[in-house]
TORKOL-4160 file (C-alpha; in steps of 0.2 Angstrom, whole numbers, padded with zeros to 4 digits, m for minus):
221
<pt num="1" X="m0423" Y="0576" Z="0041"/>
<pt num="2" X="m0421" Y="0555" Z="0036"/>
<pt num="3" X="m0403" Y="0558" Z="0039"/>
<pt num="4" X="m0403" Y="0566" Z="0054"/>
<pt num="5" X="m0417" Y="0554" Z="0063"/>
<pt num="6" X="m0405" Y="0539" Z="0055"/>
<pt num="7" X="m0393" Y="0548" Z="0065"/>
<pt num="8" X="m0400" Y="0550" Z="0082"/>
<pt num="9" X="m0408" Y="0530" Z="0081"/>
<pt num="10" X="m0390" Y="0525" Z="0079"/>
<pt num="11" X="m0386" Y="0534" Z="0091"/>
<pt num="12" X="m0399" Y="0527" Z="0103"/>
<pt num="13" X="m0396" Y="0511" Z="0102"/>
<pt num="14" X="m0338" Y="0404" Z="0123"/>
<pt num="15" X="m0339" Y="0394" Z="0135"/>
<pt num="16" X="m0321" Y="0389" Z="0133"/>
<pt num="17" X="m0315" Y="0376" Z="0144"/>
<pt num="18" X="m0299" Y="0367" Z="0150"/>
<pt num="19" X="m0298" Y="0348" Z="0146"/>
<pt num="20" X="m0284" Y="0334" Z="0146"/>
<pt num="21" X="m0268" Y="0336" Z="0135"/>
<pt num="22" X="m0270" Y="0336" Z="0118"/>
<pt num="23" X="m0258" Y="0325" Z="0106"/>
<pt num="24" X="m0261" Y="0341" Z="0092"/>
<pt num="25" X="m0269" Y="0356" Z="0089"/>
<pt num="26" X="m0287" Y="0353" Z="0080"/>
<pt num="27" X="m0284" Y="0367" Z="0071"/>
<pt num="28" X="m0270" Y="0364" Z="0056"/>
<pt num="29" X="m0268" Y="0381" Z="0050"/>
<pt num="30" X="m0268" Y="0398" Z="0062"/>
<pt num="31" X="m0282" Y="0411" Z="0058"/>
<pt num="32" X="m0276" Y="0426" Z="0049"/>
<pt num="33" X="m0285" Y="0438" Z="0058"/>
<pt num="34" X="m0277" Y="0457" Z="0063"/>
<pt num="35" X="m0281" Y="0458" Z="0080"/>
<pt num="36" X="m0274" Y="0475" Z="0080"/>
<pt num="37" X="m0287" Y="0482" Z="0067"/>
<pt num="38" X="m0306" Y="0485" Z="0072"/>
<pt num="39" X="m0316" Y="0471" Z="0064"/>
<pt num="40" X="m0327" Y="0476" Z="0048"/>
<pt num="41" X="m0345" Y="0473" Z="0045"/>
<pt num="42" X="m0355" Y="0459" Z="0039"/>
<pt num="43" X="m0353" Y="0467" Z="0021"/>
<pt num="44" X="m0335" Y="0471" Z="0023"/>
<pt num="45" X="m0336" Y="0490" Z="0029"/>
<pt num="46" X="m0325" Y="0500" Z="0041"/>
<pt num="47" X="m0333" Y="0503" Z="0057"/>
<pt num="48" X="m0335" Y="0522" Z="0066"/>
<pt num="49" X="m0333" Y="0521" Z="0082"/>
<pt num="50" X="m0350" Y="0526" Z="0095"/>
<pt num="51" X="m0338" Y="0542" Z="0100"/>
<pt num="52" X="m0337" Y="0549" Z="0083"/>
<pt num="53" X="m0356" Y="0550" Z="0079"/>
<pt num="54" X="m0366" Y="0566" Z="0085"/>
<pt num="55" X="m0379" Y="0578" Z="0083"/>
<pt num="56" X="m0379" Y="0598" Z="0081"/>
<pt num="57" X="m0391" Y="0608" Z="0091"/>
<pt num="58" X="m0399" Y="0611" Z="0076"/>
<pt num="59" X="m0403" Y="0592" Z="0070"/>
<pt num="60" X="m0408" Y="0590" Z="0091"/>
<pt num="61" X="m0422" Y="0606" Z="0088"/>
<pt num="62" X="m0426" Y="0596" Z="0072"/>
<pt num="63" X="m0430" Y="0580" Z="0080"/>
<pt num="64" X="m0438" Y="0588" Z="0097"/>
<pt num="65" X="m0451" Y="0596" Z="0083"/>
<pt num="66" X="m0454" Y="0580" Z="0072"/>
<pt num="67" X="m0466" Y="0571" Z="0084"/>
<pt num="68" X="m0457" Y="0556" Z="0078"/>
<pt num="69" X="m0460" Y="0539" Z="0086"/>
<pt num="70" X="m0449" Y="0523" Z="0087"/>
<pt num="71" X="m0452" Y="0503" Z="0089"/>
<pt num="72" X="m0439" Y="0493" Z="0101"/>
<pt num="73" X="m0442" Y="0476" Z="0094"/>
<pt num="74" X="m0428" Y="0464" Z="0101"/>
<pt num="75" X="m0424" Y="0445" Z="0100"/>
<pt num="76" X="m0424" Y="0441" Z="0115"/>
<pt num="77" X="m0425" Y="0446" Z="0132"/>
<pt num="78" X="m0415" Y="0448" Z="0147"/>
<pt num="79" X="m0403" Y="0461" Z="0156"/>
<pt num="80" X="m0392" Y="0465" Z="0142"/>
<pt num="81" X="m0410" Y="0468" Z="0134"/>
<pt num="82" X="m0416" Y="0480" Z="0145"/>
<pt num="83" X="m0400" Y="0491" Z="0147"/>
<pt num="84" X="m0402" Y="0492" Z="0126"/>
<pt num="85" X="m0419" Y="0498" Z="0130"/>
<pt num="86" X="m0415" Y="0509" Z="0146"/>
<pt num="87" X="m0402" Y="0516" Z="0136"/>
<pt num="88" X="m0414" Y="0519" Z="0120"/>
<pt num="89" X="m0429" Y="0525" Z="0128"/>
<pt num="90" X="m0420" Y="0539" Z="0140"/>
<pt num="91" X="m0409" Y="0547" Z="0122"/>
<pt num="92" X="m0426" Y="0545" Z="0112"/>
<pt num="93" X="m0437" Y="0555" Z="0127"/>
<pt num="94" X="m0422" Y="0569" Z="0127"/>
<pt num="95" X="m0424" Y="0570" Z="0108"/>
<pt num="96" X="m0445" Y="0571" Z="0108"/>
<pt num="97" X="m0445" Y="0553" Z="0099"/>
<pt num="98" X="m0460" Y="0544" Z="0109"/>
<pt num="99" X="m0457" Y="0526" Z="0107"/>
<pt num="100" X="m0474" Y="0516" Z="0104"/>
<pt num="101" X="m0469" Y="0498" Z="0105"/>
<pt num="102" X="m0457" Y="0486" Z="0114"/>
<pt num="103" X="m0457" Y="0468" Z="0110"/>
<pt num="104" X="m0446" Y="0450" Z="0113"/>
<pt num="105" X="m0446" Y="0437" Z="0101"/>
<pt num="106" X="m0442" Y="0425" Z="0113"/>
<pt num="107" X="m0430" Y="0419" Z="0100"/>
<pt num="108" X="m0441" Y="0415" Z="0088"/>
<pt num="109" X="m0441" Y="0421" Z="0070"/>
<pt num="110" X="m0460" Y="0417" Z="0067"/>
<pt num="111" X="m0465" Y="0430" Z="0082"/>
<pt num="112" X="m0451" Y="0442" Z="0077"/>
<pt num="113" X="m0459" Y="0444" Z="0061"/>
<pt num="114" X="m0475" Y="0444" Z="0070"/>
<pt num="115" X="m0471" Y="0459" Z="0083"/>
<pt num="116" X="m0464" Y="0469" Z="0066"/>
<pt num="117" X="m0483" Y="0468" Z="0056"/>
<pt num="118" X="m0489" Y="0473" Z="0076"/>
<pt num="119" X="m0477" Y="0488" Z="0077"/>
<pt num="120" X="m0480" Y="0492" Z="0061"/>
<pt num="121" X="m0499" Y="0495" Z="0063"/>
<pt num="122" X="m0494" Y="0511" Z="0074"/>
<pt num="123" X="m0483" Y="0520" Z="0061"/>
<pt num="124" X="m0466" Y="0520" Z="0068"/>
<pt num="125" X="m0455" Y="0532" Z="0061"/>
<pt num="126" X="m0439" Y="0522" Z="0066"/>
<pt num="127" X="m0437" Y="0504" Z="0071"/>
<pt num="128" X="m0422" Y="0495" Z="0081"/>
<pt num="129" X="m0421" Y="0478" Z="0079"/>
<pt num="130" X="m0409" Y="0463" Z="0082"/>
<pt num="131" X="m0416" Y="0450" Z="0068"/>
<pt num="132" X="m0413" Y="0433" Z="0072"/>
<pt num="133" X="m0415" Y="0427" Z="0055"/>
<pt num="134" X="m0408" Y="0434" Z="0038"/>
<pt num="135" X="m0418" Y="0428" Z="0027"/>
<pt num="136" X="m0436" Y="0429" Z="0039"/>
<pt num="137" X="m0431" Y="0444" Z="0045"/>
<pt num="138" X="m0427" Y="0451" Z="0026"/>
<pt num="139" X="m0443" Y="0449" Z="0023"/>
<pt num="140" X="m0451" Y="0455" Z="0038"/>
<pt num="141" X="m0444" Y="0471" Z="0038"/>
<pt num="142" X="m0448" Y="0475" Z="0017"/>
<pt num="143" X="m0464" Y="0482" Z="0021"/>
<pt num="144" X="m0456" Y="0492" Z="0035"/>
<pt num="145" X="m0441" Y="0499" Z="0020"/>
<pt num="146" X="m0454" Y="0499" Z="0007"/>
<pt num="147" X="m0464" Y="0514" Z="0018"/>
<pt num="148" X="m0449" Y="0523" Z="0022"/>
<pt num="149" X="m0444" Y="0519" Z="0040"/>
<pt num="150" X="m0428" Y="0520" Z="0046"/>
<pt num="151" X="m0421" Y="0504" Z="0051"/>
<pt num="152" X="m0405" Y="0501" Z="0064"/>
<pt num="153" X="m0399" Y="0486" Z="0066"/>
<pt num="154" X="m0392" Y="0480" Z="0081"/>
<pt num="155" X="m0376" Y="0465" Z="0079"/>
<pt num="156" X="m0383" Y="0456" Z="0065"/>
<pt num="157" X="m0385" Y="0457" Z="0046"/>
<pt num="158" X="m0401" Y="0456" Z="0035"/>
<pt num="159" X="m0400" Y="0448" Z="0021"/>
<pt num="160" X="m0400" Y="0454" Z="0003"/>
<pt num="161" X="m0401" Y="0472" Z="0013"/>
<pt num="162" X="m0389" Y="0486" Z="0008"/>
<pt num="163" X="m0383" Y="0498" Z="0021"/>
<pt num="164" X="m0387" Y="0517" Z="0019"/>
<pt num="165" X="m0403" Y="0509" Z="0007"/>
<pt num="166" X="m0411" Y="0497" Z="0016"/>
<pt num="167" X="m0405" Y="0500" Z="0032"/>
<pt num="168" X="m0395" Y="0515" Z="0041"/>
<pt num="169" X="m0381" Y="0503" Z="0050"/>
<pt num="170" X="m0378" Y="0491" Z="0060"/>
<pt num="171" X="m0374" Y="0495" Z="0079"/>
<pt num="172" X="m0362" Y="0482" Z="0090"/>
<pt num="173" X="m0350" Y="0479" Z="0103"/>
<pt num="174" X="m0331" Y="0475" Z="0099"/>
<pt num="175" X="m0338" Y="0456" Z="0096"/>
<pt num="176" X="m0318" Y="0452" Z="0093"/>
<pt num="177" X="m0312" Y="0460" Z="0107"/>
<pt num="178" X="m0322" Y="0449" Z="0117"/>
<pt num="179" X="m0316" Y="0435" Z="0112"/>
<pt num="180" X="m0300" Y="0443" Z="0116"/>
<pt num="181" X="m0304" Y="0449" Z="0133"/>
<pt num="182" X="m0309" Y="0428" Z="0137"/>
<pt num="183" X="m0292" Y="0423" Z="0130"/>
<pt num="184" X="m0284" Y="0433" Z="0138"/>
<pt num="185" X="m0293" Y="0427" Z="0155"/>
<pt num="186" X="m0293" Y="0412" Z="0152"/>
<pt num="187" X="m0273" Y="0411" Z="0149"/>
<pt num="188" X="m0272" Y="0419" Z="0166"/>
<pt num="189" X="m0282" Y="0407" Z="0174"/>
<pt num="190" X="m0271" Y="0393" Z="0167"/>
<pt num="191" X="m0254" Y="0400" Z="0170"/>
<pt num="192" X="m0249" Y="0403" Z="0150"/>
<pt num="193" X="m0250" Y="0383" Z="0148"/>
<pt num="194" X="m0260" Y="0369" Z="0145"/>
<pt num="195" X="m0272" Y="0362" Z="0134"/>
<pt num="196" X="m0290" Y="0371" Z="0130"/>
<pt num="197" X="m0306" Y="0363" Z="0124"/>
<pt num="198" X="m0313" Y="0376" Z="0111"/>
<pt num="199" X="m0335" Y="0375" Z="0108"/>
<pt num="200" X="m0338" Y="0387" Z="0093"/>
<pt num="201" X="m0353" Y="0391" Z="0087"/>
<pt num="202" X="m0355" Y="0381" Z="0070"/>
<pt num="203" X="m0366" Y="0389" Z="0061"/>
<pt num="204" X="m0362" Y="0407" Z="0051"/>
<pt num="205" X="m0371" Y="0420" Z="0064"/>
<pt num="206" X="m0360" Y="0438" Z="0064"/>
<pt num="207" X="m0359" Y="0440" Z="0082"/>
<pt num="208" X="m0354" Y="0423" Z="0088"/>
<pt num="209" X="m0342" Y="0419" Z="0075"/>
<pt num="210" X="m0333" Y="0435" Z="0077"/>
<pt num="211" X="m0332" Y="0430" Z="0094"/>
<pt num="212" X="m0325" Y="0413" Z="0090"/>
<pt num="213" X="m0313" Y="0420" Z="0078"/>
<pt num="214" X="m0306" Y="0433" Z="0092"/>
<pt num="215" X="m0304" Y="0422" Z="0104"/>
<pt num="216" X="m0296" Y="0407" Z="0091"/>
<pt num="217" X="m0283" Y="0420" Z="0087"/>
<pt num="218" X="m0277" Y="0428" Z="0103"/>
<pt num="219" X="m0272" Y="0411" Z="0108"/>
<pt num="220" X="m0266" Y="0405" Z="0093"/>
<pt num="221" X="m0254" Y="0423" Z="0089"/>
């Protein structure tokens, strides 16, 4: 039963710019960084593509009899936000899951942990969440593990949480192909030349750098 409502909740859910000519590269050394390979999680693990994960009739009968229920509690809001929750909320009703709780951090870690101890209160069986914060978030969510609910996460890491433990996965976008895609763009823009001004996000967050790093290293390969 755990593995198959872990199943069906993963299932559910640069600004670069062009300035004057540089007299050299800020960066010394290139990025090694397979551009060809699909990049691995926070913790180093291979990642399964959307396509490959699935339920049987049997695990969808399973779930449609649970009387299961879910929390949505997001970082932030906008419309990338609301097509996550859309998209959520439409497999959950076709799998009987009734999803009791919404919420948007605002970006704030302090009211993330807040809207978790809210959800909490009316017993989810499954929570999706993007945390904002390792650390906060870590210890926002113990009470939530501690009582057995599943737990996805959506882009970034928790940590000190171990996957398949503490939490059933992580679920993301091809953050390094993105950074490919505005590379690629962006050396069409400009003709294959010139000098580009590079803002990064300084700071170690998984989505963002992985970003950077694909976008760094289709222009410098």
């Amino acid at each position: 039963m755990r593995r198959t409502l872990a199943l069906a909740a993963l299932l559910a859910a640069f600004a670069p710019a062009a300035t004057g000519l540089a007299e050299e590269p800020f960066y010394k050394d290139r990025l090694a960084l397979d551009l060809s390979a699909p990049l691995p999680g926070p913790d180093g693990s291979a990642p399964t593509p959307a396509k490959d994960l699935s339920l049987s009739d049997a695990e969808i009968g399973t779930l449609k009899s649970g009387g299961h229920k879910a929390a949505l509690l997001w970082h932030g809001g906008g419309d990338w936000v609301n097509a996550v929750t859309a998209g959520a909320k439409a497999r959950f009703a076709e799998l009987g899951i009734e999803v009791v709780a919404t919420a948007d951090a605002q970006y704030d870690p302090a009211k993330q942990a807040n809207d978790i101890e809210t959800a909490m209160a009316l017993q989810p069986d499954v929570i999706l969440t993007l945390i904002l914060d390792p650390v906060q978030g870590a210890a926002a969510l113990k009470p939530a593990v501690a009582k057995g609910v599943t737990t996805v996460l959506l882009s970034n890491p928790v940590q000190g949480f171990a996957a398949g433990k503490d939490y059933v996965g992580i679920v993301t976008d091809d953050i390094a192909g993105m950074g490919t895609a505005a590379a690629g763009l962006m050396n069409d823009a400009l003709g294959g030349k010139g000098a580009v001004g590079f803002i990064y996000h300084d700071a170690k967050y998984f989505i963002t750098n992985g970003r950077d790093n694909g976008f760094r290293a289709t222009l410098e390969q």
